[in-house]
KEKE-3310 file (N, C-alpha, C; in steps of 0.2 Angstrom, whole numbers, plus 5000, padded with zeros to 4 digits):
npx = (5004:5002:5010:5007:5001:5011:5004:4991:4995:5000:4989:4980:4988:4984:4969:4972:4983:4975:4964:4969:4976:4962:4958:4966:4983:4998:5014:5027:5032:5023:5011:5015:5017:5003:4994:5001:4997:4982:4980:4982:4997:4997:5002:5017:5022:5037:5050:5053:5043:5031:5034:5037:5021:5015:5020:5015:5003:5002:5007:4998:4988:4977:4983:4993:5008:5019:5033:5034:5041:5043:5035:5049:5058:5063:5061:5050:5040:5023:5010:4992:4977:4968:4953:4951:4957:4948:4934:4943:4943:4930:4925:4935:4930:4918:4923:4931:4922:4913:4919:4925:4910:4906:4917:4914:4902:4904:4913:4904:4899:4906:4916:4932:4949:4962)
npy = (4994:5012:5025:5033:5054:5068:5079:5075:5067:5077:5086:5078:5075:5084:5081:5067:5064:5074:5065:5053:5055:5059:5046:5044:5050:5050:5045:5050:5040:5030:5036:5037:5025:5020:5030:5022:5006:5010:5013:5002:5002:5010:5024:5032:5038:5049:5052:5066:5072:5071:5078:5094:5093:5090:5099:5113:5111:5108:5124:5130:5128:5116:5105:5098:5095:5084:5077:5063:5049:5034:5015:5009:5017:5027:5044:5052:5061:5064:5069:5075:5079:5093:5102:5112:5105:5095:5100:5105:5092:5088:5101:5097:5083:5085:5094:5085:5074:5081:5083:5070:5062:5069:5066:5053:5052:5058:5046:5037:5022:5026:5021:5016:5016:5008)
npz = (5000:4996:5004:5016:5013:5017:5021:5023:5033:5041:5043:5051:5064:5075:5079:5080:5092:5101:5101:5110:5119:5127:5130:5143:5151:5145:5135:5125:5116:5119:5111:5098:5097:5100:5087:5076:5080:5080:5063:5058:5054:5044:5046:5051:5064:5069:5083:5078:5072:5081:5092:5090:5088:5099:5108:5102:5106:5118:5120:5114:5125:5128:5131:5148:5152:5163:5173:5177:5185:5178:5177:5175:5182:5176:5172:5164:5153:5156:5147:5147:5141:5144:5149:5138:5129:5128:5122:5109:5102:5101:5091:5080:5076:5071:5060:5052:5051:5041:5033:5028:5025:5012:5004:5005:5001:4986:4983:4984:4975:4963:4950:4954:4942:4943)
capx = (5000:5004:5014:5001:5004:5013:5000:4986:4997:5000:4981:4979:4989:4983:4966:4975:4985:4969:4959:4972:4973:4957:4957:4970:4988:5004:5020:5028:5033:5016:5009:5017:5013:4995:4995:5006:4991:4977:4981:4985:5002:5000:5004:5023:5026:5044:5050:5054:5036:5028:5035:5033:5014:5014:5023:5009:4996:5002:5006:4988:4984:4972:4986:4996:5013:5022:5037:5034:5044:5038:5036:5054:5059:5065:5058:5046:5036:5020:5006:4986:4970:4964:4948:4951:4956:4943:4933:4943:4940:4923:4927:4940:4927:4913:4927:4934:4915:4911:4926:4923:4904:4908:4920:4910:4896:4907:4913:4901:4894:4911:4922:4939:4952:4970)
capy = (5000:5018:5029:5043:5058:5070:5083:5072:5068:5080:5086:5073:5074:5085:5076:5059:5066:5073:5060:5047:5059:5059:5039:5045:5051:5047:5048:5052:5033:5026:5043:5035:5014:5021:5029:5015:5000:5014:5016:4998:5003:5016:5030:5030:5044:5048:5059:5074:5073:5070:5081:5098:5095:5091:5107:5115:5110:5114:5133:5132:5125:5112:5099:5099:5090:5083:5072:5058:5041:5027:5009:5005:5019:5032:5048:5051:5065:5061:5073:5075:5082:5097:5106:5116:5099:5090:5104:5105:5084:5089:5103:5094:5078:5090:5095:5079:5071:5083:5078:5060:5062:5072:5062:5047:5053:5057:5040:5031:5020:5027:5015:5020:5012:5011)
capz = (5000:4998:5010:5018:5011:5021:5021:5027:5040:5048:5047:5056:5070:5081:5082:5085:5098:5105:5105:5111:5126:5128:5134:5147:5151:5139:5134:5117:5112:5117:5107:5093:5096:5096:5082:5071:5079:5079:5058:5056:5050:5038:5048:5054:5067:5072:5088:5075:5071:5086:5099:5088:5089:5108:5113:5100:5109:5124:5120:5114:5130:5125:5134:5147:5153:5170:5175:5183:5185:5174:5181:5173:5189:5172:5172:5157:5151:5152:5143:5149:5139:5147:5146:5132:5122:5127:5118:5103:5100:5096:5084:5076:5076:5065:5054:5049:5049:5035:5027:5026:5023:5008:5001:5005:4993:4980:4979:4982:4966:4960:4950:4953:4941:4946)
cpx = (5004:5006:5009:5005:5005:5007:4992:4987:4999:4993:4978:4982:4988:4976:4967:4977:4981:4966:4962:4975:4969:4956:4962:4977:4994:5010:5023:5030:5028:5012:5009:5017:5007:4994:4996:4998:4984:4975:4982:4994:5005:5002:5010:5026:5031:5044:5049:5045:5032:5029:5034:5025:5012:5017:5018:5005:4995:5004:4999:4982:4977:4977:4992:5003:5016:5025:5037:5039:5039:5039:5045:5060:5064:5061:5055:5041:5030:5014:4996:4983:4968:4958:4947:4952:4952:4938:4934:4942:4934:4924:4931:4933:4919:4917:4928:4927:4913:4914:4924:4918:4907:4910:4918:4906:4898:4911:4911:4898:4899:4916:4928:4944:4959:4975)
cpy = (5006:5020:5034:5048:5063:5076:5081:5068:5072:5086:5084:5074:5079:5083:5070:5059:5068:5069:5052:5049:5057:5052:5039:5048:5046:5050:5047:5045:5031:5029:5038:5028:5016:5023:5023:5009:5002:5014:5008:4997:5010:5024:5030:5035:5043:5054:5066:5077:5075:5077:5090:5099:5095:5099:5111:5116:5111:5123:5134:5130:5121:5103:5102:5093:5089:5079:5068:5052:5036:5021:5006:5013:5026:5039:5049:5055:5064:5069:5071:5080:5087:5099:5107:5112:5096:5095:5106:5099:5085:5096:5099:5087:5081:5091:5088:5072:5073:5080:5072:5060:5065:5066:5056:5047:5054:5051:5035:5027:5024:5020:5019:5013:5014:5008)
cpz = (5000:5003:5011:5017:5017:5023:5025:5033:5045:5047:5051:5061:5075:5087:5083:5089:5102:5110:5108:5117:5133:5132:5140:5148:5148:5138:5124:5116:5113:5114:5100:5091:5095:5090:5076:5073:5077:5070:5055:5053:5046:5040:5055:5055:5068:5080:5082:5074:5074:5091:5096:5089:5096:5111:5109:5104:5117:5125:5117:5120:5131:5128:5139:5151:5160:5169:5179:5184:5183:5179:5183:5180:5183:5172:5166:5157:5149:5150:5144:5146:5145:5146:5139:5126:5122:5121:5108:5097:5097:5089:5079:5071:5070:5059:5051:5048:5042:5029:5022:5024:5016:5002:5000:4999:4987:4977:4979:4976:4962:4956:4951:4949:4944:4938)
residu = (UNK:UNK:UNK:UNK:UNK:UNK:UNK:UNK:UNK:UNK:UNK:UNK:UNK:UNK:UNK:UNK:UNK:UNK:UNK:UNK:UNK:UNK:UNK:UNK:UNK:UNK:UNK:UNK:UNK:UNK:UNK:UNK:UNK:UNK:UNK:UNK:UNK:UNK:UNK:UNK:UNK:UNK:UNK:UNK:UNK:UNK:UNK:UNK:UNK:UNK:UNK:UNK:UNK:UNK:UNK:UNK:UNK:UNK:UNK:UNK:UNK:UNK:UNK:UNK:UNK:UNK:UNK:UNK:UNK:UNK:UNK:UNK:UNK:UNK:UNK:UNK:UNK:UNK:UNK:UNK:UNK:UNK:UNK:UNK:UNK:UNK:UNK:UNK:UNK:UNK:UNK:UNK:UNK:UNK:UNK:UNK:UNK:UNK:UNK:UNK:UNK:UNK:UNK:UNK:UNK:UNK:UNK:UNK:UNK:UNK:UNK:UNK:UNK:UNK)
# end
């Protein structure tokens, strides 16, 4: 299969970051397993990718971050949905509906050849 293009990736990522949030407190590796099993695959974040939109998101304050000690006794930055993100999950979620609805309608009962 294709490589997702870069432009529709990183559309995406601030409502995947959001909403994977949203199921609780994270850190940028398991940010990035979600994603990858979340996408089946097709979506292959890196740190350089990643950590730019989490410090976005917190200067937007729509998330924010603390140092805690992981199980493994290493310190590890983890990353909590705030208010203001919970809120932007549902805009985000209107947008990216219309989206999909749209484009669903234009190709449904489409043949596409390749």
């Amino acid at each position: 299969m294709n490589k997702t293009p870069r432009e529709l990736v990183a559309a995406s990522s601030k409502p995947l970051v959001l909403s994977i949030l949203a199921r609780g407190d994270s850190y940028g590796y398991a940010i990035i397993q979600q994603v990858r099993e979340r996408s089946a695959g097709q979506l292959e974040w890196t740190d350089g990718m990643l950590y730019p939109v989490l410090h976005r998101l917190e200067q937007e304050g729509l998330i924010s971050a603390v140092w805690k000690k992981s199980e493994t006794g290493r310190d590890r930055k983890y990353y909590r949905l705030k208010s203001a993100g919970r809120k932007a999950i549902e805009q985000h979620k209107t947008h990216w509906r219309a989206v999909s609805g749209a484009l669903e309608e234009l190709w449904e009962g489409t043949a596409c050849s390749t």
